[in-house]
C-alpha positions as CSV (number, residue, x, y, z in Angstrom):
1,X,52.7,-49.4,90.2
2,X,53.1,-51.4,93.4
3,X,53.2,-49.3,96.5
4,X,56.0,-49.6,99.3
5,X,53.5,-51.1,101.6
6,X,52.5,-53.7,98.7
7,X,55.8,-54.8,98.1
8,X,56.7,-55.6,101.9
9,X,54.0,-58.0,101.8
10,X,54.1,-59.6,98.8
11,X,58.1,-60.1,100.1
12,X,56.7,-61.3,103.6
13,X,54.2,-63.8,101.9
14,X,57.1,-64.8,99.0
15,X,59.3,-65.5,102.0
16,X,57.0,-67.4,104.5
17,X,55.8,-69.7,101.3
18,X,59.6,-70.6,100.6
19,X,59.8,-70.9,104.1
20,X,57.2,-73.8,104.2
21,X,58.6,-75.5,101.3
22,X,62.1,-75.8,102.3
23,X,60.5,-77.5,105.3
24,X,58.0,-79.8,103.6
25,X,61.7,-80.4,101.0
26,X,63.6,-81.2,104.4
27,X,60.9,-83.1,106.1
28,X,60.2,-85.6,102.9
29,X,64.0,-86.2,102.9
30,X,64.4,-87.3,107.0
31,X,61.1,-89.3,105.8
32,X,62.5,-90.8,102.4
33,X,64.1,-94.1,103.6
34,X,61.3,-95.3,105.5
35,X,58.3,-94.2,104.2
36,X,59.7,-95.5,101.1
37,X,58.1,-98.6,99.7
38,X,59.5,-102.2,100.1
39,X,59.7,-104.3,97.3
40,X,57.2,-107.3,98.5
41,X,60.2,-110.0,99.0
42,X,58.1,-113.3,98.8
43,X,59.0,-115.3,101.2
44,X,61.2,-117.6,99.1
45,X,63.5,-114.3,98.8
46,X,62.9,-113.1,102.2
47,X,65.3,-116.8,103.4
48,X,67.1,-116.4,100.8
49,X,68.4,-112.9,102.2
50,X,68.0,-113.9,105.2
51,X,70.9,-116.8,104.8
52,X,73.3,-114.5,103.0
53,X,72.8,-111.3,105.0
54,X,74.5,-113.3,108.3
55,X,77.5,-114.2,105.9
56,X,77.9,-110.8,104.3
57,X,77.9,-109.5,108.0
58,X,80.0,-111.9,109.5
59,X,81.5,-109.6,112.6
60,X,79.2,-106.8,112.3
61,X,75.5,-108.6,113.4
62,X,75.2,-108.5,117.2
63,X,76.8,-112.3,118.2
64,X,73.4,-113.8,119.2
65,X,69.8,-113.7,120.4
66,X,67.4,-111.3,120.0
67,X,70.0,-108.3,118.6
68,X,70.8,-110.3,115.9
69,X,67.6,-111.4,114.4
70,X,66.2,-108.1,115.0
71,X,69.0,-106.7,112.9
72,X,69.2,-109.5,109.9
73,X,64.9,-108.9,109.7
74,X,66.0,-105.2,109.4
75,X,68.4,-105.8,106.8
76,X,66.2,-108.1,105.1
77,X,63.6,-105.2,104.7
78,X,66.0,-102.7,104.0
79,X,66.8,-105.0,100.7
80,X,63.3,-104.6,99.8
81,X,63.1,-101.3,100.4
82,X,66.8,-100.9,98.6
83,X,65.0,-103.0,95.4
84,X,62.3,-101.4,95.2
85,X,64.5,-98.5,94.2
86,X,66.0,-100.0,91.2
87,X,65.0,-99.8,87.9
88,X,62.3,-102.6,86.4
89,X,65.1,-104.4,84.5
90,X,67.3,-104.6,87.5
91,X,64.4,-105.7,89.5
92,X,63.1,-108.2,86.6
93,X,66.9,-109.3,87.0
94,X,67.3,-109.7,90.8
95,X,63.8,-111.4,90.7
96,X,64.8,-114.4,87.7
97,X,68.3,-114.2,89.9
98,X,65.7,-115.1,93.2
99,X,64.0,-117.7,91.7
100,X,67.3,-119.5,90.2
101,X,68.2,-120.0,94.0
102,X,65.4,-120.7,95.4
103,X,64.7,-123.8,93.0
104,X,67.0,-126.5,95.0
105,X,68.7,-128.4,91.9
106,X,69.9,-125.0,91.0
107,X,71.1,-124.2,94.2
108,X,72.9,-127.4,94.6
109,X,74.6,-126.8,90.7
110,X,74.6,-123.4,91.2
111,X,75.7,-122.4,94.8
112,X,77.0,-126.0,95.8
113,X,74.8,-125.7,98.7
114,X,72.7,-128.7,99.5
115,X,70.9,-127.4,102.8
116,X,67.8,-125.3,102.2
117,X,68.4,-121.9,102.8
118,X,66.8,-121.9,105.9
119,X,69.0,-124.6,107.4
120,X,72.5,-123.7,105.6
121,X,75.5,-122.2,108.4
122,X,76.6,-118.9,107.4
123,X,80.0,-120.6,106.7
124,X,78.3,-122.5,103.9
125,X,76.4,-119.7,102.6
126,X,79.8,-117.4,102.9
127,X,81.5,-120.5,100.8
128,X,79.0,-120.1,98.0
129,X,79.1,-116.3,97.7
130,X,83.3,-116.4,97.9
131,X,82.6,-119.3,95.1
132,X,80.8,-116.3,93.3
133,X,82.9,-113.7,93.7
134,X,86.0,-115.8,92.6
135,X,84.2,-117.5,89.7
136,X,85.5,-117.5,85.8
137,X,82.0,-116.7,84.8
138,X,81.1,-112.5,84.9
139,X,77.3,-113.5,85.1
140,X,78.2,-114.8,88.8
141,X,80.6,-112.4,89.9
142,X,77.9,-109.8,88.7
143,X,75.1,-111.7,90.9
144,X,77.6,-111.7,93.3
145,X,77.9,-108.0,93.8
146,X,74.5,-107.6,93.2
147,X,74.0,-109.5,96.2
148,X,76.6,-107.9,98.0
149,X,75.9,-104.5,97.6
150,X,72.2,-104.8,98.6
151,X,73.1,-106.4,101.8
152,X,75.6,-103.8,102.5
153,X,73.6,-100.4,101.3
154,X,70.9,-102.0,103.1
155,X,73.0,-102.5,106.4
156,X,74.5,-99.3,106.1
157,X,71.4,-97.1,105.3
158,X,70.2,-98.0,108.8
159,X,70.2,-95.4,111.1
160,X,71.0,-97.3,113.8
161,X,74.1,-98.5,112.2
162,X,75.8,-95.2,111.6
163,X,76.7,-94.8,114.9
164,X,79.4,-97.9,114.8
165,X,81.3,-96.3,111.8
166,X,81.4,-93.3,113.0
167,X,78.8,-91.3,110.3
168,X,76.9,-88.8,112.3
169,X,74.3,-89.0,109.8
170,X,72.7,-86.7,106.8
171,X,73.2,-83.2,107.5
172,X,69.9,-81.4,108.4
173,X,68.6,-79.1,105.9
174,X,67.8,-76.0,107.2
């Protein structure tokens, strides 16, 4: 039979050892998005993004200079990091989708776009995904919000981005 002064500590050391765990829960979910781990775009996918994030975010990327590359190479990352957190089909999928765009003659068939991706305007790159979204063919409009939504979850899972719509952000555990 546990004694009165037995039971206060086992309750002090019970409660100090949830205390440490809801802290280590907390702190591992303020961590989660970045110490996640990207999905290693190769850098065929890396231009690839990097052409349709500007078009995605038409009005939303800082207009020029330093701002703006700074945020579409944050972006571009955070659709690594947002891949990475799919399944292995879906990442099996975006990968054959990758490599369908990056090989020029289906680009040209495909996307109607002629420049590389490096050297397309957003305009032209915002024409192809429109194309997409519009098309006949559910296999495209599905690549199309595939796209999409990784650009955008990927935008808007940035801290820094929370601010401009207003989202004060997770609440803080404990």
């Amino acid at each position: 039979m546990p004694t009165r002064r037995q039971f206060i500590k086992a309750g002090l050391v019970g409660g100090a050892v949830l205390t440490a765990a809801g802290l280590f829960y907390s702190r591992s979910l303020r961590e989660a998005p970045g110490s996640a781990v990207p999905h290693r775009l190769t850098l065929q996918e890396r231009s690839i993004i990097g052409a349709i994030v500007p078009a995605v975010l038409a009005g939303v990327l800082p207009a020029a200079g330093e701002a703006r590359s700074r945020a579409i190479a944050q972006t571009v990352d955070g659709v690594g990091v947002a891949i990475a957190g799919l399944s292995a089909a879906a990442q099996k999928e975006l990968g054959e989708l990758f490599v369908l765009l990056g090989f020029a003659p289906a680009r040209v068939l495909l996307a109607g776009l002629r420049p590389s991706w490096e050297e397309a305007a957003p305009q032209e790159v915002a024409a192809f995904l429109e194309g997409w979204r519009f098309s006949r063919f559910a296999l495209l409009r599905s690549a199309y919000a595939g796209l999409h939504d990784l650009v955008l979850g990927a935008w808007y899972g940035t801290p820094e981005t929370w601010e401009r719509i207003g989202y004060p952000g997770p609440p803080e555990m404990l």
